[in-house]
N, C-alpha and C positions, 0 to 999 in steps of 0.2 A: 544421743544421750546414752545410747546402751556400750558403746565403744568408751565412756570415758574411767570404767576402770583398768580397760588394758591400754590406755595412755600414760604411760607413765612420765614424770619431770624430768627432763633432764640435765636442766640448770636451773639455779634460780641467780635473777639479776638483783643486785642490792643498791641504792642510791651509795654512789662514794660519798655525798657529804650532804648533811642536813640541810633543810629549809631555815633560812634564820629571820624572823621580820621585826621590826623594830618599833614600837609607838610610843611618838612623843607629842607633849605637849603645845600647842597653837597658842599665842601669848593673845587673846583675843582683844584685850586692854592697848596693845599697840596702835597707833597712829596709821600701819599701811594696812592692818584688816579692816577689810570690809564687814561690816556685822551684818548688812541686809544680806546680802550673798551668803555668810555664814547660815541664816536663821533659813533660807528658803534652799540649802544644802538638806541641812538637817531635815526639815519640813516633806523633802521629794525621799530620803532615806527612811526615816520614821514614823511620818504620820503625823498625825495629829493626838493619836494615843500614844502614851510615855512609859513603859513596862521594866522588866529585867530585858528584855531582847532589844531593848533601844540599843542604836548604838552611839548615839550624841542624847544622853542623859540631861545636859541643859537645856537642848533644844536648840543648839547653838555647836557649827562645826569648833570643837575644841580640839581637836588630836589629827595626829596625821599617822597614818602606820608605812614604813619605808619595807620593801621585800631586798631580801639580798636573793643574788644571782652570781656565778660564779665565773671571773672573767676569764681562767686560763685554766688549762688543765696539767699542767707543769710548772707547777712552783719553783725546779731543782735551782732555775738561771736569774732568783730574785732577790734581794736579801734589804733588809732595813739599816739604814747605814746614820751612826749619828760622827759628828764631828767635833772633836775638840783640838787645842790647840797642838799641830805636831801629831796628832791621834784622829786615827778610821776606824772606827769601830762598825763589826758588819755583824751582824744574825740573821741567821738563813729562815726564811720561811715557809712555810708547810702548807699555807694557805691563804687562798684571796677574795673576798668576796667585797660585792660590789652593791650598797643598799641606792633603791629604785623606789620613788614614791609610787605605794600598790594603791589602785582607783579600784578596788571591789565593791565599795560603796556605792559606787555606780551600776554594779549589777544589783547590789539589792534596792535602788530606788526604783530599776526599772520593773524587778518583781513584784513590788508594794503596786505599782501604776497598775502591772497589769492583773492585778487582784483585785485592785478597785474598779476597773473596769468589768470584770468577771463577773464581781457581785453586783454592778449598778443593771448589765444585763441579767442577773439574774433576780434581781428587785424587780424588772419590768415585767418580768414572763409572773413571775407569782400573782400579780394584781390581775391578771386576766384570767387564771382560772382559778375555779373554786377550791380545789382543793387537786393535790397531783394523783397522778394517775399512780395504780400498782402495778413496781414492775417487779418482773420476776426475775429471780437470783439465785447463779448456778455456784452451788460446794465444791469446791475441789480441796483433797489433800495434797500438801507438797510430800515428795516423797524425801527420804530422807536425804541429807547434802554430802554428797562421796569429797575425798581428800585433794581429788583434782579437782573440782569443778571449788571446795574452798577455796583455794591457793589460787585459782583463777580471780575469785572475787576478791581474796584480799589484794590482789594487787592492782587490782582496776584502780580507777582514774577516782570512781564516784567514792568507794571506797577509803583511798587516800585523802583524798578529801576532807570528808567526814571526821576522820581520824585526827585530820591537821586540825579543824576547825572546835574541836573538842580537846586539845591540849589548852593546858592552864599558862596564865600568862604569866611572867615571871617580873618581880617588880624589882629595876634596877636604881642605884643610885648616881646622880652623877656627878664626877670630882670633877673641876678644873684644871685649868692648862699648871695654875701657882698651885695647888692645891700639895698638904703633903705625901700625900696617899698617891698624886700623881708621880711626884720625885722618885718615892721609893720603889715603882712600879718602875721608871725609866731608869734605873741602878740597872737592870737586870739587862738592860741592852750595851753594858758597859763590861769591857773584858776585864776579869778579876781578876787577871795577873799581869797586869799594864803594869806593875813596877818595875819591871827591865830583870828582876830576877827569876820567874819561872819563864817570860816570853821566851820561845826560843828563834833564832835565826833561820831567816827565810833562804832555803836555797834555791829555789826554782827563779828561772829566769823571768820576766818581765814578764812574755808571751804565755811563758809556760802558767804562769799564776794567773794569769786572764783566761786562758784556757779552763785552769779546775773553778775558777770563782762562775764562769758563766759556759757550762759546755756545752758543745752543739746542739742544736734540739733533735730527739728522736720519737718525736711522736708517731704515733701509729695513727692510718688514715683512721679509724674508727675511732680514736681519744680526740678529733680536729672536729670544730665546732662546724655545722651543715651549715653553709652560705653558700648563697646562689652562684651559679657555674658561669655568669657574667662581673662577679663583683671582686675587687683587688683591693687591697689597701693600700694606701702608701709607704708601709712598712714591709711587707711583704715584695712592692715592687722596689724597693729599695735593694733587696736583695738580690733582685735582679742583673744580668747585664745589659750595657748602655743600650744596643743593639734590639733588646728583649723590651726592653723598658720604653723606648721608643716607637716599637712594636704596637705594644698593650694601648697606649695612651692614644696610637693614632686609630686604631682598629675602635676602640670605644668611641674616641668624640670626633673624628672622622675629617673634621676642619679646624683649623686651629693656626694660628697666627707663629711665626717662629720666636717671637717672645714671650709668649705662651707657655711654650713648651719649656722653653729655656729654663725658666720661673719654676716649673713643677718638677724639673730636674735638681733644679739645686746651682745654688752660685760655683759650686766647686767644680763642675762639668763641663770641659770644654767645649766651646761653641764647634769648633774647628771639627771634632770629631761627630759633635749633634749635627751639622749639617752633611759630613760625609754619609750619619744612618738614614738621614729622615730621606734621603735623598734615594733607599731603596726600597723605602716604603709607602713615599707617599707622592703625588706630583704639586709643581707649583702654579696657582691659579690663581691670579688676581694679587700675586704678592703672596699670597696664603696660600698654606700645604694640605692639600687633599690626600688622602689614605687613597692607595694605588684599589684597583678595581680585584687582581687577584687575591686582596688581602682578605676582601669581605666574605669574595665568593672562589674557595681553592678549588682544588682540581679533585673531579670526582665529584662535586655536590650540585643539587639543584634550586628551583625557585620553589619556595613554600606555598607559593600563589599556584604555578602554571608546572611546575616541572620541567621548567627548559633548564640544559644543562650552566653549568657552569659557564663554559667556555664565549654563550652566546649572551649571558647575562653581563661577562665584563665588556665584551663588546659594545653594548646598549648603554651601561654606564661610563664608559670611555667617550660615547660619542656626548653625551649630556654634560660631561668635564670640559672637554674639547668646545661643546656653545659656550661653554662660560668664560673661555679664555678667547671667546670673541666679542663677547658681549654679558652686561649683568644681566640681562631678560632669556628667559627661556619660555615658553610654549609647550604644552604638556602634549597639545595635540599635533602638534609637531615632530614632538620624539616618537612618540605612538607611532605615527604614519612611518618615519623613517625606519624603526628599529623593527618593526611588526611586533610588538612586546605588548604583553595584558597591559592591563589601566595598572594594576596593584603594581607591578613591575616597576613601571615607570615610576608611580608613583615614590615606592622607598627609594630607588634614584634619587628623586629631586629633593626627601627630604632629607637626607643624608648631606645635602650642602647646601639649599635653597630653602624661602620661604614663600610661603605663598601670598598676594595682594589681591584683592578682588578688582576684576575688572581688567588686571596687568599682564597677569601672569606669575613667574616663580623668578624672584630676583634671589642670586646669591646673599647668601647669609652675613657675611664677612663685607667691613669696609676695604678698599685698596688701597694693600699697605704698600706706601710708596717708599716707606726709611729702608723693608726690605731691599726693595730692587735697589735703590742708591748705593747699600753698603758691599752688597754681593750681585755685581755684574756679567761675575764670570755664573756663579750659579742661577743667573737666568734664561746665560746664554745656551749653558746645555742643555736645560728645560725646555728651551726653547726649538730647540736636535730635537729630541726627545717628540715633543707636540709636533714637528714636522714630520717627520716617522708615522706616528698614529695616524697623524689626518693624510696622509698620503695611503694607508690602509683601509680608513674607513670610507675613502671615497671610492675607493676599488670595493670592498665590500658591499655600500649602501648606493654606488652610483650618485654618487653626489656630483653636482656640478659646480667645477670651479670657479672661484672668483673672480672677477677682474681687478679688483683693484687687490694691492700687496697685503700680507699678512703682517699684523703687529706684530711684535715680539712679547712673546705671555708677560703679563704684569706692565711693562714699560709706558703704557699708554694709559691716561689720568679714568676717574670714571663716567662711563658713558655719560653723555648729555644729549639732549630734545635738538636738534636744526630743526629751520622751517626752511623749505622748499627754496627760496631765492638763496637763503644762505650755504644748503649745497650746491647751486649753481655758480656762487661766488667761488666755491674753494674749486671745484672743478675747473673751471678757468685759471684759474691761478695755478693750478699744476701743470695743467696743459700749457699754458703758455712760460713756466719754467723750464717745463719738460722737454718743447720746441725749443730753447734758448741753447741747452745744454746739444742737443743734436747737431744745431747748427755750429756750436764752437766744436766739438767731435770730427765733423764733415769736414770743416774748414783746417785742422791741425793736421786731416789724413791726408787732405789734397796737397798740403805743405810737406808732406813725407813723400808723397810720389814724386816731387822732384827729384828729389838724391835715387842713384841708382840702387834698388830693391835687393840685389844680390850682386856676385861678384861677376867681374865678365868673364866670358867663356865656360860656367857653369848652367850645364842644361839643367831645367826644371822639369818634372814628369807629373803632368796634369791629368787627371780624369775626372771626366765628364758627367753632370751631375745630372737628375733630374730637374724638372722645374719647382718640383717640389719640395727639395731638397734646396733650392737656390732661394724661397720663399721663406721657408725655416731658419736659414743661415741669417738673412735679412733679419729677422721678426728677430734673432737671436743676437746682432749687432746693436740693433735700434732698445731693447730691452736692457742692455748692458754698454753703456756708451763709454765708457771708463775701464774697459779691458780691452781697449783695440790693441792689436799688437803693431811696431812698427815694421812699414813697409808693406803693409794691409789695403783693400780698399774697398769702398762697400759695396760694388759690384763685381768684384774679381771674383774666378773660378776655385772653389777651393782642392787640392789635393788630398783628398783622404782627409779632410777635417780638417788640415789645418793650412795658413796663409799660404799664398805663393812664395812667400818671401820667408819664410821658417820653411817651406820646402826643398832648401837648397842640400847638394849633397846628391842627387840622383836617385837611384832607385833606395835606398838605405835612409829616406829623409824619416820615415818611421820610428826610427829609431835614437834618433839626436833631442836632446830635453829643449826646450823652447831658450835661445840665449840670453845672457843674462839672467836667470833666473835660478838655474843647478846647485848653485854654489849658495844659497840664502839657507837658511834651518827651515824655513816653511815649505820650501821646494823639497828638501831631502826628507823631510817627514812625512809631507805627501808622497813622494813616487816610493816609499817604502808601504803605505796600504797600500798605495793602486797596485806593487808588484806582491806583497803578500796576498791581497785578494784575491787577483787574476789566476795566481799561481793554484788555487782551492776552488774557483768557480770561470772556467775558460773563454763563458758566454755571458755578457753582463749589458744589459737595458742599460743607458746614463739615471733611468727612475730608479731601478734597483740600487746602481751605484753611491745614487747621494741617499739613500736611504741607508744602506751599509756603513757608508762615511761619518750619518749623525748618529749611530748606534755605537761607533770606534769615537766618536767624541764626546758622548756620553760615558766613556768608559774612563775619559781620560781625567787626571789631576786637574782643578782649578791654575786658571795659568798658564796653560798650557799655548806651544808658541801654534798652533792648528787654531787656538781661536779667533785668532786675529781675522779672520774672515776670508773663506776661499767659495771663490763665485765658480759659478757653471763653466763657461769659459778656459779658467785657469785648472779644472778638473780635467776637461778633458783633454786639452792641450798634456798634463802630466800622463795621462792613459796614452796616447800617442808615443808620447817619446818614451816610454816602458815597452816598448818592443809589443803594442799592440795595434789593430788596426780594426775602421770603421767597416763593417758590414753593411753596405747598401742592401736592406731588404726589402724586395718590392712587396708591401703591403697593399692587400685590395684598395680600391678604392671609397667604399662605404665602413674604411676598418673605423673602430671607436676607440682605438689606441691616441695616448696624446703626443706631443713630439716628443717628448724627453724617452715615452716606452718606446718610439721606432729608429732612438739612434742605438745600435745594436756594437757592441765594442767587444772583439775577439782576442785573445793570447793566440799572434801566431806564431812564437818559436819559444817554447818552453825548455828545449834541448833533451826531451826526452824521443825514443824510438817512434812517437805518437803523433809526432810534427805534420810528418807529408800527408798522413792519412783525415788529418783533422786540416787540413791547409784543400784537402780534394773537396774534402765536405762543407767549409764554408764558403769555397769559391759556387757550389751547386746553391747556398741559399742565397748567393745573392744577386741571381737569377729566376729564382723561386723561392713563392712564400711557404710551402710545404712540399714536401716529397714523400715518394713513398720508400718503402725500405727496398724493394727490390731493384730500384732505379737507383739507389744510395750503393747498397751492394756490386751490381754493377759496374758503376763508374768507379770505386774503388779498385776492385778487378783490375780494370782496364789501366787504371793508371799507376797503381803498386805492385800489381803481377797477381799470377793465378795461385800463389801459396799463401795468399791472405785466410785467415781461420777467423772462425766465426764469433769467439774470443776477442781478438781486435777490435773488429766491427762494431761490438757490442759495447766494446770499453770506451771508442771514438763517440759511440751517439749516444752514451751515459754521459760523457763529458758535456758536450755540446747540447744536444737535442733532448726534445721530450716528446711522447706518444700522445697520443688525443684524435680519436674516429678513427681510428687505422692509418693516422698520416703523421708524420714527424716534421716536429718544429723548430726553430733557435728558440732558445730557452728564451724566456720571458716574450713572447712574441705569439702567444698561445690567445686568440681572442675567442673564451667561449660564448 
């Protein structure tokens, strides 16, 4: 208190525009009022005594009092426009306000209640004792009121108030729409010089007149009404781009059907372009678009729950997306155990697109839209890349153990339903003995091929010698794909470096020749253009790494595209072959946890750079060993490029190729920690 005369004002804030409240009339005589409702309004506001401070005089709700509120804070871009025939007449407006039925009625019923209650307890306490007690009562003066501590109270809340509630009411009259008092009133929204002789000629152009009638807004953040840092309008996102707008709407509702969206975008917005956006911000589940996992949670932030980063949170919810596009059940305790994530964690996970059922589990929220998948085939099919990508990731990250039986194709398959026990033994049979059908027509067409001669005569073939394990793989790798045999194949024959004896022809150079027949189709020449752009950027590639690369460049690609017509394992690597690359036999332990696809190991061995023979020394050493050391890698290079190799080189050859892990070096992807 003793500082508030050396505080001095240094603004004072003024309301820009008045309180306006309006009270009218309630026609209680009408047919839709309620009068009981009326009289026990009245009765909970006023009492049972009837005074000047009533505020329903008859005892009976008659008036309604509306408050205005102010909806915009720039009038400059609004104007009241009448029309008549050949004639726009526009007047600008200064002001908008918007009247709201004000319920303060309701605060004073609930002050009358609890005055009634005050005094009933205080009725009870007076009948018990005889008379009150004396209590003692301390004097104080106020001291006098300084000029800042005024200007504080007159501006307070309670203050205004008071002030408000003591202004007299002003009693209006009111004219109708025919009325003539209304005509003469509506003269004045009418241009006075519409006779064609004072109007003068508009010169501004079209644009430019729309420009001055409504100019840009430039409000200032502090003239913009406070709403919450979650809320948009649809005005607002209008203004938006397609890209932004598609954005907002998937980040709010998180799932959401593609005609859905369409709908809220507007009939004028092309599909074509909405599904090129949605398709980077959301993925396809079920037929339905889920908001991508980065969107919710960027880079940089953590869990509100646990604090785990970003990074580990899209993980946790990619794999919960990933159950749904295998199934509409999920398991809470399931995800838990997998992801190692809190309960709260998982939890906004699964409500983010599931619901929960007692007793079930969390079934996706969304029915399966099948008109999607029907109309857009191709944009299933990338999605489709796409969910093989991730689930190839999360099973490396979570150790998941693979399926046996094939994966759907996200959305394409109808919604899950109940089998009982004999009924999947029925469908199991039935594939199996499809499955055997197809083998044997397979077996039977290859054995019809080894009659005619496999290659040409007098053309040696250059065989080497596989493991058994590798003869095992190759098998398991026919039998799995019985529909990409090549001719002149046979299902026990030796293969050469991965591919037939009968595509081996040519001699030591067979590496190098495209599989026949094949070179000259757009789907051959598009593929051996990744496999040699890849190769060319990464020298050392797993066949798992490879199809994982391959559904990331198909995900990149235009709907339509002639790569989707389907390219099996097989015909992948047969294209890596005949790009001048070759199979690294790498002897993996024998308790490795590698699957087949991570131990077939595919090298660039002639790039035509200075780096050939020294990278040709080094793969021929792993594939003889599963790791080496660097002084033994050093060495052998030595020995076989000469004693002026620098240490430079070395370094550059097993950046390419290899990676460090214990002190020992590895072919890249071939690292089992």
């Amino acid at each position: 208190m003793a500082n508030e005369e050396d505080d001095p004002v240094v603004q004072e804030i003024k309301p820009k525009q008045q309180k306006v409240e309006l009270e009218m009339a309630i026609d209680t005589l009408s047919p839709s009022y309620c009068r009981s409702k009326g009289e026990q309004i009245a009765l909970n506001v006023d009492g049972t005594c009837a005074d000047e401070t009533s505020t329903y005089s008859s005892k009976l709700m008659d008036k309604q009092t509306f408050c205005s509120s102010q909806t915009t804070s720039n009038t400059s871009r609004y104007a009241a426009a009448l029309y008549r025939p050949g004639e726009l007449h526009l007047t600008p407006l200064h002001g908008i306000l918007q009247l709201r039925p004000s319920l303060s009625y309701l605060d004073k019923a609930d002050a009358k209640h609890r005055e009634r209650e005050a005094a009933n307890e205080a009725g009870d306490s007076s009948q018990d004792e005889a008379e009150e007690d004396v209590k003692q009562i301390t004097v104080r003066f106020s001291r006098p009121e300084s000029e800042q501590a005024r200007q504080r109270r007159v501006q307070s809340y309670e203050f205004l108030q008071k002030k408000h509630a003591e202004e007299p009411w002003v009693h209006l009259h009111y004219y109708g729409l025919k009325d003539s008092r209304s005509e003469h009133e509506r003269q004045y929204l009418l241009c006075q010089g519409a006779s064609g002789v004072e109007s003068t000629e508009l010169v501004k152009s079209p644009s430019e007149y729309l420009v001055m009638l409504m100019p840009p807004s430039q409000e200032e953040e502090k003239d913009k009404p406070v709403a919450p840092s979650n809320v948009l309008s649809m005005a607002q996102l209008r203004t938006l781009s397609l890209a932004d707008q598609i954005k907002i709407l998937m980040k709010n509702v998180k799932v959401m059907p593609f005609a859905n969206l369409m709908s809220l975008l507007g009939p004028s917005v092309d599909s074509v372009a909405v599904l090129r956006g949605i398709q980077k911000v959301a993925m396809l589940v079920q037929g339905n678009w889920v908001v991508k996992s980065d969107i919710l949670y960027p880079k940089d932030s953590s869990s509100p729950h646990s604090g785990v980063p970003a990074e580990i949170l899209c993980r946790g919810r990619d794999f919960v997306m990933w159950k749904f596009t295998q199934s509409r059940w999920v398991v809470r305790k399931e995800v838990a155990a997998v992801t190692k994530l809190c309960a709260e964690d998982v939890k906004d996970f699964l409500e983010h697109m599931a619901v929960v059922r007692i007793n079930r589990g969390w079934e996706f929220m969304l029915p399966h839209d099948g008109d999607f998948i029907k109309k857009h085939p191709d944009v299933v099919q990338r999605q489709h890349m796409l969910w093989t990508g991730i689930q190839a990731k999360l099973e490396k990250v979570y150790n998941l153990v693979k399926e046996a039986v094939p994966k759907k194709l996200d959305g394409q398959a109808g919604p899950a339903g109940l089998l009982s026990g004999d009924q999947r033994v029925q469908v199991a049979r039935r594939q199996a003995q499809q499955q055997h059908a197809l083998l044997e027509q397979e077996l039977q067409r290859r054995k019809e091929q080894l009659q005619a001669p496999a290659v040409p005569p007098g053309v040696r073939i250059k065989e080497e010698p596989l493991s058994e394990e590798g003869e095992e793989e190759e098998e398991e790798a026919a039998a799995d794909e019985p529909t990409d045999a090549s001719p002149g194949g046979s299902l026990h024959s030796r293969l050469a470096n991965g591919l037939p004896a009968a595509r081996a022809a040519g001699g030591d150079s067979f590496n190098g020749h495209p599989p026949p027949g094949s070179a000259g189709t757009p789907v051959a020449r598009e593929l051996r253009a990744f496999v040699q752009a890849t190769f060319q950027k990464q020298f050392v590639l797993t066949l798992s790494e490879l199809k994982r690369l391959f559904n990331l460049h198909l995900a990149s690609l235009p709907p339509g595209h002639t790569l989707f017509s389907g390219i099996s394992d097989r015909m992948l690597q047969d294209t890596v072959l005949a790009a001048g690359c070759k199979q690294i036999l790498v002897p993996f332990p024998p308790q490795t946890a590698a699957s087949p696809d991570e131990q077939k190991v595919f090298a660039l061995w002639e790039s035509g750079d200075m780096s050939d023979q020294h990278r040709q020394v080094l793969l021929e050493m792993f594939s003889k060993n599963y790791r080496v050391r660097r002084n033994m890698i050093q060495s052998r290079l030595t020995q076989e490029c000469g004693e002026d190799l620098s240490k430079q080189e070395v370094d550059k050859v097993l950046k390419d190729c290899c990676v460090s892990y214990g002190g020992m070096w590895y072919l890249k992807g071939t690292v089992q920690s």
